[in-house]
BAVODO-237910 format. One record per residue (C-alpha): x, y, z; residue in one letter. Coordinates in Angstrom, 3 decimals, padded with zeros to 6 digits. Layout:
         px         py         pz   r
          X          Y          Z   a
...
! end
This chain:
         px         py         pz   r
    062.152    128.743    125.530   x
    065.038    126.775    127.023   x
    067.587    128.492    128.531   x
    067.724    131.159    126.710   x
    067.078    129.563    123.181   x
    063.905    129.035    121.219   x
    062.878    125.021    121.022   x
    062.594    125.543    117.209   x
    066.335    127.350    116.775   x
    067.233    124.085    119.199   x
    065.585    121.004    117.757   x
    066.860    122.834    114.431   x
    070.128    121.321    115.521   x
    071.487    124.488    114.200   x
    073.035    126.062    117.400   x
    076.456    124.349    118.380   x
    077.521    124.733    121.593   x
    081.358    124.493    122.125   x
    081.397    122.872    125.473   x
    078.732    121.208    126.872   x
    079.707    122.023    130.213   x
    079.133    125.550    129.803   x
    075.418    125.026    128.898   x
    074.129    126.417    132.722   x
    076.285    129.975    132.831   x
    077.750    132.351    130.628   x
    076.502    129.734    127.395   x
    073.162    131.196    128.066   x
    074.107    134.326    127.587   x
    075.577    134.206    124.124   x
    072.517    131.466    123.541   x
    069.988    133.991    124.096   x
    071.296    136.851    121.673   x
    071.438    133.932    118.885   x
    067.426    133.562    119.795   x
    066.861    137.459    119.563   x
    068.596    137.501    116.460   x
    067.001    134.527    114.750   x
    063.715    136.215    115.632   x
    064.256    138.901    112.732   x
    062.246    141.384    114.722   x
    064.020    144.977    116.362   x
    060.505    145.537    118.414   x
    061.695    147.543    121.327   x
    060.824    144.972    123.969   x
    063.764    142.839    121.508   x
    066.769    145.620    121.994   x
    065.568    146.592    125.871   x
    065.971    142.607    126.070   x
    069.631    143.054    124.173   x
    070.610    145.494    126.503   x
    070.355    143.642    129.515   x
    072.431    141.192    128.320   x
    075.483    143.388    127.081   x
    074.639    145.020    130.572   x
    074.711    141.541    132.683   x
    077.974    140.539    130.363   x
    080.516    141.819    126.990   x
    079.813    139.698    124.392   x
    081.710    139.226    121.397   x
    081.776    137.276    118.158   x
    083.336    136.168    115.006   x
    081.855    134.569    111.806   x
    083.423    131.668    110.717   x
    083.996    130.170    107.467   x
    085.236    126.835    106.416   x
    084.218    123.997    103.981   x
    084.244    120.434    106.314   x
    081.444    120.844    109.146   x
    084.499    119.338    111.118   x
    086.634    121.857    110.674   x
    084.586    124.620    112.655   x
    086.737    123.533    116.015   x
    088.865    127.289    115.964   x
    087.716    130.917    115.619   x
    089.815    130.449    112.261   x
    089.197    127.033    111.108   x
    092.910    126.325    109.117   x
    095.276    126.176    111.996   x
    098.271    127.882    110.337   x
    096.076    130.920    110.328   x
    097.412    132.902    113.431   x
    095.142    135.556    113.879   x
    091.592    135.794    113.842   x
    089.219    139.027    113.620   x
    086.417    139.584    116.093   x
    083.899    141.682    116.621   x
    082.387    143.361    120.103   x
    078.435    144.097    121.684   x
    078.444    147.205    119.388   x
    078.117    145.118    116.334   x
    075.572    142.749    118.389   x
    073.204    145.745    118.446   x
    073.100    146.012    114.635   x
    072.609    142.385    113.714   x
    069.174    142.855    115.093   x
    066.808    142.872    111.797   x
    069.393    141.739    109.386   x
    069.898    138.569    107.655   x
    073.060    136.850    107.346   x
    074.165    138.471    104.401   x
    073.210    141.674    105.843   x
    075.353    140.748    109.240   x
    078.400    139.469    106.985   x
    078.461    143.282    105.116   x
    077.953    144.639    108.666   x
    081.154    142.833    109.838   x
    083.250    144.014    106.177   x
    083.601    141.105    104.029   x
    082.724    142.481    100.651   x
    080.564    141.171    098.204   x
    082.693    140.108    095.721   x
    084.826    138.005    098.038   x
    081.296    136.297    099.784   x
    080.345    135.667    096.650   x
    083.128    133.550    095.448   x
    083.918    131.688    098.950   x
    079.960    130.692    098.793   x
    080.253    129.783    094.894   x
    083.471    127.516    095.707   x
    080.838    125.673    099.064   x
    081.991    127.691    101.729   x
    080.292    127.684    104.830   x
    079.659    130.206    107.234   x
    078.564    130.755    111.160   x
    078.219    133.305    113.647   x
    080.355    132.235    116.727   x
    078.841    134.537    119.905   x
    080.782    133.987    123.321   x
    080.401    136.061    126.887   x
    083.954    137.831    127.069   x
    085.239    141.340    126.651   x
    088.429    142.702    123.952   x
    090.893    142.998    127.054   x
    090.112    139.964    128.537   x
    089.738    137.985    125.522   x
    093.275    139.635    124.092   x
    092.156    141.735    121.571   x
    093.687    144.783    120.118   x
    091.869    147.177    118.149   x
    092.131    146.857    114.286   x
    093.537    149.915    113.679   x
    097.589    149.967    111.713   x
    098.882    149.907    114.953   x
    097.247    147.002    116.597   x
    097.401    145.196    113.836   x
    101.603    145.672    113.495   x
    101.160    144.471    116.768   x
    099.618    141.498    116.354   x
    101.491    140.184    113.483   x
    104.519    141.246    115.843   x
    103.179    139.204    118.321   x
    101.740    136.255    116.322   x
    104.087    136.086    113.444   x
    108.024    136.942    114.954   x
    109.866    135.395    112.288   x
    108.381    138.046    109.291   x
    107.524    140.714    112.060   x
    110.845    142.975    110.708   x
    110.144    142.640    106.991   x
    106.432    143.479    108.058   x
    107.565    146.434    110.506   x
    109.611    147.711    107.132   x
    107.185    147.731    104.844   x
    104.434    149.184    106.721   x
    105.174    153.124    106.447   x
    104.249    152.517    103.009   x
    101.348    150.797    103.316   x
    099.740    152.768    105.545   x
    100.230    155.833    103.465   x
    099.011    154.203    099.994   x
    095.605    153.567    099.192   x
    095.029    149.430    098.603   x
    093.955    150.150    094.845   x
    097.608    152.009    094.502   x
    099.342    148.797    096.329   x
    097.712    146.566    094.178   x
    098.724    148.636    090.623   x
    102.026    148.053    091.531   x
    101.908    144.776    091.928   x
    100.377    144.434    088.723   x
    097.788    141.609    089.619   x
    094.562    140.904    091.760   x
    095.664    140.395    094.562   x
    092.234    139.005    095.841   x
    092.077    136.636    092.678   x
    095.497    134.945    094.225   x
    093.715    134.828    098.046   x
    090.729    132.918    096.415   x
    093.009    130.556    094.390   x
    095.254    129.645    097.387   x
    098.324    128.985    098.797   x
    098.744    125.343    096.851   x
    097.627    126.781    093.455   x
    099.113    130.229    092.955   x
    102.866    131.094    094.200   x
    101.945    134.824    094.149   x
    099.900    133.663    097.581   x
    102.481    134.559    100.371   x
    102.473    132.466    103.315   x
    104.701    133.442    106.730   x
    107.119    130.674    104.855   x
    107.106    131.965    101.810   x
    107.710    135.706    102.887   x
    110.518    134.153    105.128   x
    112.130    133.182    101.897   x
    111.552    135.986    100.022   x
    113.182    140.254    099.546   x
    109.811    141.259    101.442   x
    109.068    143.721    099.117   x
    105.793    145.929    099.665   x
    104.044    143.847    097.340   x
    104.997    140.658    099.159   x
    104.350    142.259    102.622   x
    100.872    143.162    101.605   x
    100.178    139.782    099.996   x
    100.779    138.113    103.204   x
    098.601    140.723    105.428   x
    095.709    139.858    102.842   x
    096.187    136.015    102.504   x
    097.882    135.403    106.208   x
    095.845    137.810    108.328   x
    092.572    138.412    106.410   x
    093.840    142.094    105.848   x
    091.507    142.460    102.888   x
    091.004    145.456    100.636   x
    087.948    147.155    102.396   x
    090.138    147.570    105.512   x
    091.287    151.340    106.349   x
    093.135    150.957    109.393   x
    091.136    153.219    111.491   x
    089.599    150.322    113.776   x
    086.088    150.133    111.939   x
    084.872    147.687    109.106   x
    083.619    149.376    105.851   x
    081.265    147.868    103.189   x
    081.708    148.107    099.311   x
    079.946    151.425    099.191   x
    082.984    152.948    101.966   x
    080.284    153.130    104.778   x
    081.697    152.747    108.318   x
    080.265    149.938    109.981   x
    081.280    148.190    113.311   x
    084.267    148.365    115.471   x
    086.696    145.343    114.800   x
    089.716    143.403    116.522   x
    092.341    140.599    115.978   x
    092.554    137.832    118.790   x
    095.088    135.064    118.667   x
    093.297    132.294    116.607   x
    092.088    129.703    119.450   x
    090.069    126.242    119.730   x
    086.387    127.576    120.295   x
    086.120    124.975    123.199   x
    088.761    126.785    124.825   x
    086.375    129.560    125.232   x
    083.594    129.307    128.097   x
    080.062    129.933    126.540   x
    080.794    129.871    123.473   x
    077.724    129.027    120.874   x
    077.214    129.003    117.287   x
    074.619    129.234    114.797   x
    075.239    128.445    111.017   x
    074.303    130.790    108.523   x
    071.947    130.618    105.803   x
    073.771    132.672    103.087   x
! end
């Protein structure tokens, strides 16, 4: 072991370490959960081990996605994207044992949408860092936090947002998205270069702001996707509750002390 982290996991060159100058610290920390969970095993001597590192220090995480190995410089590699979601130590404890697939559906990206970001060369890692939610400037994912986030992140749309919101709280997304008439996740995957039904925080600028326009732009803006429910906690396909979830301002990960990450074999 070194520090923390297996010499296999390390030579692997697959663990990428956001600052070097964090290496000696808190970057062990977030190091050493990357080794438990690359060991596959949930042995008891593995989650006594876990403990006493969510017990020494919070750690928190986010999987990132992006295409260019270059690009994975930000929690949320395009920079327009304002807001990023994270995840907190509960969700730590149930990565033990799964694969990365299993820790993606843990986290709520569904399987349709994984699907089609790997089949256009996606890439994906698991970002760990030693921080807590009200340190790091999280709120909880729930309708509320998120209005205030997009409040917060997003001023110049936050009224039509604010307006539109009663309604989509109340309707279901399937409802939201008959009205509109189209897939709305078929228009997130396509982008906001190839389809004009993809609402930017320009484009809903410009626009009436109607519901279906407002909820366009929490999908393809904020990562609001279809599975989400509002009450704080991602849900799979199947409408099982997983993990507690938050939005953080998107940020350069060397901004972030300890930081590590570990690509994902998907």
């Amino acid at each position: 072991m070194k520090n923390g982290l297996s010499e296999e996991i390390l030579a692997s060159g697959a663990v990428q370490e956001a600052d070097q100058g964090h290496r000696d610290g808190v970057c062990n920390l977030a190091a050493e959960f990357l080794d438990l969970w690359n060991s596959g095993v949930t042995e008891t001597a593995v989650v006594k081990r876990l403990e006493y590192l969510l017990a020494k220090r919070t750690l928190c995480g986010r999987i990132i996605h992006g295409k260019d190995d270059g690009a994975f410089v930000r929690l949320s590699v395009q920079p327009w994207k304002r807001l990023s979601w994270v995840f907190g130590p509960d969700a730590l404890r149930t990565f033990l044992g799964k694969d990365a697939r299993g820790i993606c559906m843990t986290v709520g990206f569904g399987d349709e949408w994984l699907d089609a970001k790997l089949q256009a060369g996606v890439k994906f890692k698991l970002a760990v860092f030693p921080t807590d939610v009200d340190t790091f400037g999280c709120e909880r994912a729930t309708w509320d936090g998120l209005e205030s986030m997009v409040s917060r992140a997003y001023p110049e749309v936050a009224e039509k947002v604010t307006a539109r919101m009663p309604q989509i709280r109340s309707e279901s997304f399937r409802e939201l998205q008959s009205q509109a008439g189209y897939d709305m996740l078929e228009v997130n995957l396509k982008g906001r270069e190839v389809d004009t039904r993809y609402v930017s925080a320009a484009r809903l600028q410009q626009r009436e702001g109607n519901v279906t326009e407002v909820r366009q732009f929490l999908f393809d803006e904020c990562g609001v996707r279809n599975l989400f429910t509002g009450d704080g906690y991602t849900v799979d396909d199947a409408g099982i509750k997983g993990v507690a979830e938050y939005l953080a301002i998107n940020r350069a990960l060397a901004e972030i002390p300890g930081c590590v990450s570990v690509d994902l074999k998907l």
